[in-house]
N, C-alpha and C positions, 0 to 999 in steps of 0.2 A: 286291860291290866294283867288279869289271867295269863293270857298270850305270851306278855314280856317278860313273863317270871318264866314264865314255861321254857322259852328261850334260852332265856337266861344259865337259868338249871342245865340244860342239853349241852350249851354250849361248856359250862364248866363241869361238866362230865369227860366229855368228848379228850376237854382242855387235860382233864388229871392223866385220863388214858392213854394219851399219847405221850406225856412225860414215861408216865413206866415204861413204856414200849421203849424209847430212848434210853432210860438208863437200863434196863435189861440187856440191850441192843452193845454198849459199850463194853462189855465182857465179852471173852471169848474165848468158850472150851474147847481146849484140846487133850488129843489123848495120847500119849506115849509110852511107853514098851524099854527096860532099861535095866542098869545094875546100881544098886546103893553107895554110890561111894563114899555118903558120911549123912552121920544121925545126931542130929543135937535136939537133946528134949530140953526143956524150959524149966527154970527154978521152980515152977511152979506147979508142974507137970499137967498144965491143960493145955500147952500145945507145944508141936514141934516141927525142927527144919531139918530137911530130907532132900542131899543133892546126889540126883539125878544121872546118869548119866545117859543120852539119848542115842541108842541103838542104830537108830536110823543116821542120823548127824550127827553123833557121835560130840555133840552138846553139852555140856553138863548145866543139870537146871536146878533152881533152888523152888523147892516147893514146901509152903507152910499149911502144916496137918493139925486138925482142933477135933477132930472125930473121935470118939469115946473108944471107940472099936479097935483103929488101928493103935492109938497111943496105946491100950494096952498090947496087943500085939508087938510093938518097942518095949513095955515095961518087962514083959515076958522072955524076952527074946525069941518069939516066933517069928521075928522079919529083924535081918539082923546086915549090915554094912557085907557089901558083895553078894546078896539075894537079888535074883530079878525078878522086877516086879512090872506087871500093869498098873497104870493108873490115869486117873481122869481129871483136869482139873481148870480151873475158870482162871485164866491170863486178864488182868483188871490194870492195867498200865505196867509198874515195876512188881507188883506181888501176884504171886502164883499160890492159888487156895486151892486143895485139894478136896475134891469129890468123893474119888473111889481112889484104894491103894489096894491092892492086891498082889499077893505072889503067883507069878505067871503056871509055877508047879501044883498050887492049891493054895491051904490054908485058910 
């Protein structure tokens, strides 16, 4: 009886670990390099959208910012529409979350 719980338990270990693996797996960061061509902070000011323009492909991308740091960085106007910026962010089907947002000159 031991044995079959023992099992049991292993196998729904195993079973939960591989879901995460899967949904961690269905994201996917990327990193791109670009200029601000428009900043929209939220009524609420805990988060905001930040389109992109991609340097490389010349793309423009909308990426949604909830990060304490940057929003202030927008509230301040230390990163401001026509800055380029580095940034890192997790592609999860249509919505683009932001990692990292940085100005490519500092800050």
């Amino acid at each position: 009886m031991k044995k079959i719980s023992s099992v049991i338990i292993v196998f729904a270990i195993i079973l939960v670990a591989s879901f995460t693996v899967i949904r961690t797996a269905s994201a996917e960061e990327v990193k791109i390099t670009g200029v601000i061509s428009k900043i929209e902070i939220a009524a609420d000011q805990k988060s905001a959208i930040a389109v992109i323009k991609d340097n490389k492909s010349s793309e423009s991308i909308t990426i949604t910012i909830t990060d304490e740091a940057t929003l202030d960085k927008f509230k301040d106007k230390r990163i401001l529409e026509g800055d380029e910026i580095r940034t890192k962010f997790e592609k999860d089907g249509d919505k683009n979350t932001s990692k990292m947002f940085k100005k490519t000159a500092g800050c």
